[in-house]
N, C-alpha and C positions, 0 to 999 in steps of 0.2 A: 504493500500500500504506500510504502514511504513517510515523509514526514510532511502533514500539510505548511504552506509556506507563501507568505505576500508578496507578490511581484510589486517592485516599485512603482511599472505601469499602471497598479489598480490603488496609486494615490491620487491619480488625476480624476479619480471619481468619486474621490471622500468630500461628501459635502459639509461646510463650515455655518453656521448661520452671520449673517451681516453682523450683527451684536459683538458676539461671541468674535470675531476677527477683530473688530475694530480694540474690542477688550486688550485681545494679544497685542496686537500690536501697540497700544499706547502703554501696555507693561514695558515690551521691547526700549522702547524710546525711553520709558522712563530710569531703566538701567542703563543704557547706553550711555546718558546725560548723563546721569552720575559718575559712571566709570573717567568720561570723557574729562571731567573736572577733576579727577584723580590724579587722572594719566597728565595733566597736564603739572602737576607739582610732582611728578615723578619727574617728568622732561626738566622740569626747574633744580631738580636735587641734583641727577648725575651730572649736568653740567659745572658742576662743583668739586665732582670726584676726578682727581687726578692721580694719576697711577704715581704708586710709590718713586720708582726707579726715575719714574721725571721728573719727580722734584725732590729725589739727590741728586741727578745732574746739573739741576739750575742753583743747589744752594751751594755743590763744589765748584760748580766755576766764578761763583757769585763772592766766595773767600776765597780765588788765585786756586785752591787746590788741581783745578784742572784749568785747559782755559778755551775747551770749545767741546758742543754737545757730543755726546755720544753718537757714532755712525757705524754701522756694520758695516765693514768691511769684507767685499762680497769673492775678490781675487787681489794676489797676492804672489809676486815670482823673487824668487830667492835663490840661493847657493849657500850651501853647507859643505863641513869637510868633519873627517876624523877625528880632528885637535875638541871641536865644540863638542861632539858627542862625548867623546871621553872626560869633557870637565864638569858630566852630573854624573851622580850615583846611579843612576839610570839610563841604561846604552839604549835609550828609543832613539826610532830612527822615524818616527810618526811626522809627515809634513808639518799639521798644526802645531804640535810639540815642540816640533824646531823652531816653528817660527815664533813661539812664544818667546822660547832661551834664545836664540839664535839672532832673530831679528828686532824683535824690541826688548830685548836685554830683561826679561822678567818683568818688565813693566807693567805695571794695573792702566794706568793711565797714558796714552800719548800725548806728546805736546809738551807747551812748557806748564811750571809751577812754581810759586814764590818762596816753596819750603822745600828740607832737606828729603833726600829720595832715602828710605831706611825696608830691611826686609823685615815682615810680620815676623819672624821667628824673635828678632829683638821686641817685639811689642806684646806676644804674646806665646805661649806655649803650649803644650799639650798637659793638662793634667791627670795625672795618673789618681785615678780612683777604681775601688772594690767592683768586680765585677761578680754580680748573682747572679746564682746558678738557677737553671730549671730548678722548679718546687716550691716548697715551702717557706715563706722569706721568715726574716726573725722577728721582722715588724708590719704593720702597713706602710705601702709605699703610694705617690701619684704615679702613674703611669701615663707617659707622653710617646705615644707614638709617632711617626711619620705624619699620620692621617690627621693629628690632633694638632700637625702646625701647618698654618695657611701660608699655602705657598707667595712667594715674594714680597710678602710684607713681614716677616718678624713676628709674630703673633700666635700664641695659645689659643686653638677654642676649645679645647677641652679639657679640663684638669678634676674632674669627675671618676674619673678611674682609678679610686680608691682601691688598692688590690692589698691583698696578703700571700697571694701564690701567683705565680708567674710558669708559662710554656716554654717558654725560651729565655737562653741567655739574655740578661739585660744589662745597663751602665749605670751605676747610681751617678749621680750629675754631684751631689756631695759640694762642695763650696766654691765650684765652679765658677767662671763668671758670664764664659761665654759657650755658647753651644752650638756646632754648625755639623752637616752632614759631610761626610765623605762617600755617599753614595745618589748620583745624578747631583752634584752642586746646582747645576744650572736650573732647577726648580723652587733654588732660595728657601730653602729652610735652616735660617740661622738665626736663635734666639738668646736672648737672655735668660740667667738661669736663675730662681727666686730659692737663693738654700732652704731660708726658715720652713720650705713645704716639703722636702726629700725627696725628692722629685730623681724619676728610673725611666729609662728608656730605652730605643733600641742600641744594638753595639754598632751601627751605621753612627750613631751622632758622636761628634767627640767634643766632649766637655774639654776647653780651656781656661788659665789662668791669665789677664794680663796686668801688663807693669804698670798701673795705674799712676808713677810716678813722670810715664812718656804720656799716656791714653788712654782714653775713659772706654770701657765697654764699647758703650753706647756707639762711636763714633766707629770702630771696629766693625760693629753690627752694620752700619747703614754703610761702610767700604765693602762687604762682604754679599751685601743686596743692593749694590751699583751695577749698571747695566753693564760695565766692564767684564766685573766679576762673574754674572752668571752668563755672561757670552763666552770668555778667553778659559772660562775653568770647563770647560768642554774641549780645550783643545790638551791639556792635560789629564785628561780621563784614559782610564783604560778599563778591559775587559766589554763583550760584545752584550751579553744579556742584562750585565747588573754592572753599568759604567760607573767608577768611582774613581776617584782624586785622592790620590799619597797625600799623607800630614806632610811630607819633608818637600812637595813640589809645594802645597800650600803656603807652608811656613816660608819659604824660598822667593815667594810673591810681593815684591818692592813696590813700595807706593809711597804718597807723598804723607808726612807725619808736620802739622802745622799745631803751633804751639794750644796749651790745653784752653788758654781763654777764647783761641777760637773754637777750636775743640767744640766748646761748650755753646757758640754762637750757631754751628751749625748743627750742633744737635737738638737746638731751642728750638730753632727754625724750619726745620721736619718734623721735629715734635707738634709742633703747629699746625703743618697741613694734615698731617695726621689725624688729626683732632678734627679738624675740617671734613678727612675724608669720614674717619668714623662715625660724625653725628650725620652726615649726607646717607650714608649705610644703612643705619637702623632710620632712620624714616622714607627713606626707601622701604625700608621690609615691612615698617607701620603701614605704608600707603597699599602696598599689593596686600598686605592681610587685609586691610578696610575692603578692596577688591572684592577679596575672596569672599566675606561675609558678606557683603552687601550683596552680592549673587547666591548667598547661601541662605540669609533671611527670603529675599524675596521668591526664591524657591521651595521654601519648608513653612511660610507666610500664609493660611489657608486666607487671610482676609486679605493680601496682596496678589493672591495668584488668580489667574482669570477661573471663573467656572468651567469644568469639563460641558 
């Protein structure tokens, strides 16, 4: 027999009465308008949000740190010999790799700068903390995975995962100051670490110390999610399925080190847009939930919705 079933053809013969149409359709109109006056303070909020990475490039060129916008760089011809590969710990022979070490001398930044050029290893270090094993921990830990930091802006959104047992090996972060990945750099998950919460994660992130008597975290962090950094830390990557970046090509990464009062002018100054971009965010998300309810009322509304 089969299963009975309505051809779309035998819509054209469902009759609607006059009333009943005009009902729908002034419901129609009336969420429409609505949404329409929504959508337009959505249109008002994003044009407020500006991406992280562009405004650390307009407040490092804005203190000399750098002195002209970031560009990819799409081709590139060079020569190498023997002598260069052999003066890293590491005999690649990777084009991009060369032409990191080879052609811009390690540099983060091209072009000129009004401060001294110093390698991250003098700024910062690798800290060595406990690493926990599968199973049973001795205490509760926060648990921050990958997933729990948003990509290219620096940012926790999840520190909710209160755990006392763990799957896999994990890093306590311990009095850390700084935390970045070495596995896919170039998707910017580099944060700051809050000890007071004991905070564990995966063995991809490597919790560092720095010399706070050169530079502040903070300034570290926003070098590390400059458009530089997650473009040129792809030319130092290795491995085809799960591409990561050595602590020792990291640490080896010259950049310009400008004293801490400015240090601190241009961490004010991205902390700002930030703030900016933040509150434009959440009412963004206030506006499309208003969306969503307001088509959610007017659908579960039996004295808004038209009669069958």
């Amino acid at each position: 027999m089969g299963y009975p079933t309505l051809n779309k053809k035998d819509f054209r013969y469902i009759l609607i009465e006059r009333d009943l149409l005009e009902k729908i359709l002034k419901f129609q109109n009336r969420i429409i308008k609505e949404i329409e006056k929504i959508e337009e303070k959505i249109k008002i909020e994003k044009q407020k949000i500006i991406h992280l990475q562009d405004v650390i490039d307009d407040v490092l060129i804005k203190y000399g740190v750098k002195d002209k916008k970031f560009k990819k760089e799409e081709f590139e011809v060079f020569t190498t010999d023997a002598l260069n590969i052999g003066k890293q710990k590491f005999l690649r022979c990777g084009a991009q790799y060369r032409a990191f070490w080879d052609v811009h001398g390690g540099l983060l930044f091209n072009g000129k700068t009004k401060y001294p050029i110093v390698k991250l290893n003098s700024l910062m270090r690798l800290h060595k903390t406990k690493t926990l094993k599968k199973g049973i921990l001795d205490r509760e830990y926060i648990l921050i995975e990958l997933e729990d930091i948003e990509q290219r802006t620096g940012k926790i959104l999840n520190m909710d995962k209160v755990i006392s047992e763990i799957g896999s090996d994990k890093t306590y972060f311990g009095d850390a100051d700084l935390i970045t990945t070495k596995l896919r750099p170039y998707l910017g998950y580099t944060i700051l670490n809050i000890p007071e919460l004991e905070l564990i994660g995966t063995t991809e992130l490597l919790p560092s110390k720095v010399n706070k008597d050169k530079a502040y975290p903070e300034y570290l962090k926003y070098i590390l999610l400059s458009h530089e950094y997650l473009e040129k830390s792809q030319f130092l990557m290795y491995g085809k399925e799960h591409p990561r970046i050595h602590s020792l090509d990291l640490l080896n990464i010259m950049i310009p080190l400008p004293p801490k009062d400015v240090q601190e002018k241009i961490i004010s100054e991205i902390q700002k847009h930030e703030k900016i971009n933040d509150e434009a965010k959440q009412k963004l998300n206030n506006y499309r939930k208003q969306i969503n309810d307001l088509i959610l009322e007017y659908l579960t509304n039996k004295e808004e919705t038209p009669d069958e």
